[in-house]
C-alpha positions in Angstrom: 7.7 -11.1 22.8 7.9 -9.6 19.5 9.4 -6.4 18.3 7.4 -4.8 15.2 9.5 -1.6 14.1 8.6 0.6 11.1 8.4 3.8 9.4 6.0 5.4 6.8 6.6 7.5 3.7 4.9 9.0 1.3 6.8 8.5 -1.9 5.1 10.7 -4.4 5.4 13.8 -1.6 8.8 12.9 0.6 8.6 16.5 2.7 4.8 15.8 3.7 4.8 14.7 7.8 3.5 11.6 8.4 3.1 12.4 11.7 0.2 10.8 14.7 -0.9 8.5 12.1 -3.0 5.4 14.0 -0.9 2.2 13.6 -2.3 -0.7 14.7 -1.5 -4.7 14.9 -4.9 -6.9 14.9 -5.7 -10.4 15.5 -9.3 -10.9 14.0 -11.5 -8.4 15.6 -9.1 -7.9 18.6 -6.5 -4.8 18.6 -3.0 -6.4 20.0 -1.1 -3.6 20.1 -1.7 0.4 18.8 0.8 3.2 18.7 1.3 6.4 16.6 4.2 7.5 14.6 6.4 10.2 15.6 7.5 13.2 13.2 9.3 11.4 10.9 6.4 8.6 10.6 8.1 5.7 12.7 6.7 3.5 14.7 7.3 0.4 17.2 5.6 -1.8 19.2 6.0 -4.9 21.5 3.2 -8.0 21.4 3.2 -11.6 21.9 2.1 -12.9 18.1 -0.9 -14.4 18.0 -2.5 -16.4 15.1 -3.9 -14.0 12.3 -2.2 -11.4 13.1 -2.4 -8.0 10.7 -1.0 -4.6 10.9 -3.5 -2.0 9.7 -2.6 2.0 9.0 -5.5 4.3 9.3 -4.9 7.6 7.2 -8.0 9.3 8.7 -7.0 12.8 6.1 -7.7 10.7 3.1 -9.9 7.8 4.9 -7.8 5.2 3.2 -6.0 2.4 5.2 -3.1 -0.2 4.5 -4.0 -3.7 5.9 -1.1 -5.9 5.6 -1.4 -9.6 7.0 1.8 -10.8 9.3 0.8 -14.4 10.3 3.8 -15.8 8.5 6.2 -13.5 9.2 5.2 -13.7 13.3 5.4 -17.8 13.0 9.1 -17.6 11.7 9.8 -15.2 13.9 8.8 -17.1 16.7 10.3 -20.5 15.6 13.6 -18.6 15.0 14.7 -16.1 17.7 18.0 -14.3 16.7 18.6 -10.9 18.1 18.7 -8.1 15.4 16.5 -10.2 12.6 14.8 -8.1 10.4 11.3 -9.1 8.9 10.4 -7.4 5.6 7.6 -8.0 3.6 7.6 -7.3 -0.4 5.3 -8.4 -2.6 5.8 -11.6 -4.6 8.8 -12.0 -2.1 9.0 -14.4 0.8 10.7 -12.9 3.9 14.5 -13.2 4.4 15.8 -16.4 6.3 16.0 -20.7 6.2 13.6 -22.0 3.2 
């Protein structure tokens, strides 16, 4: 099992709540895990990582979305179990750990 932990932010308006906003982890057209975030936009959730996995953020307000793919980071994770590693994802950057 994998532990996804994460918070959102809106940069441009810091006091603004990003509170009950639909997180969800997807493997193709199937929904692995879903949650909310809390008051201060965070968010976690447990799933076994299939392959193709993406986490998608549903801002229903503005009717936008974030859809981020986490295949890669799921398969090092899984090949590399360490308690406490952090996954990030940047882009342009490869996630932290053995090349």
């Amino acid at each position: 099992m994998l532990n996804l932990v994460g918070q959102l932010a809106n940069r441009d308006m810091p006091a603004q709540s990003s509170s009950g906003v639909l997180v969800l982890l997807t493997a193709g057209k199937d929904v692995v895990a879903r949650t909310l975030t809390n008051r201060f936009g965070e968010f976690q959730m447990e799933y076994q990582p299939p392959p193709k996995l993406r986490l998608v953020v549903a801002f229903y307000a503005s009717g936008r979305r974030i859809d981020l793919p986490l295949s890669r980071m799921s398969a090092e994770a899984s090949r590399e179990p360490r308690a406490g590693r952090t996954l990030r994802s940047v882009k342009g950057k490869r996630p932290p750990g053995p090349r």
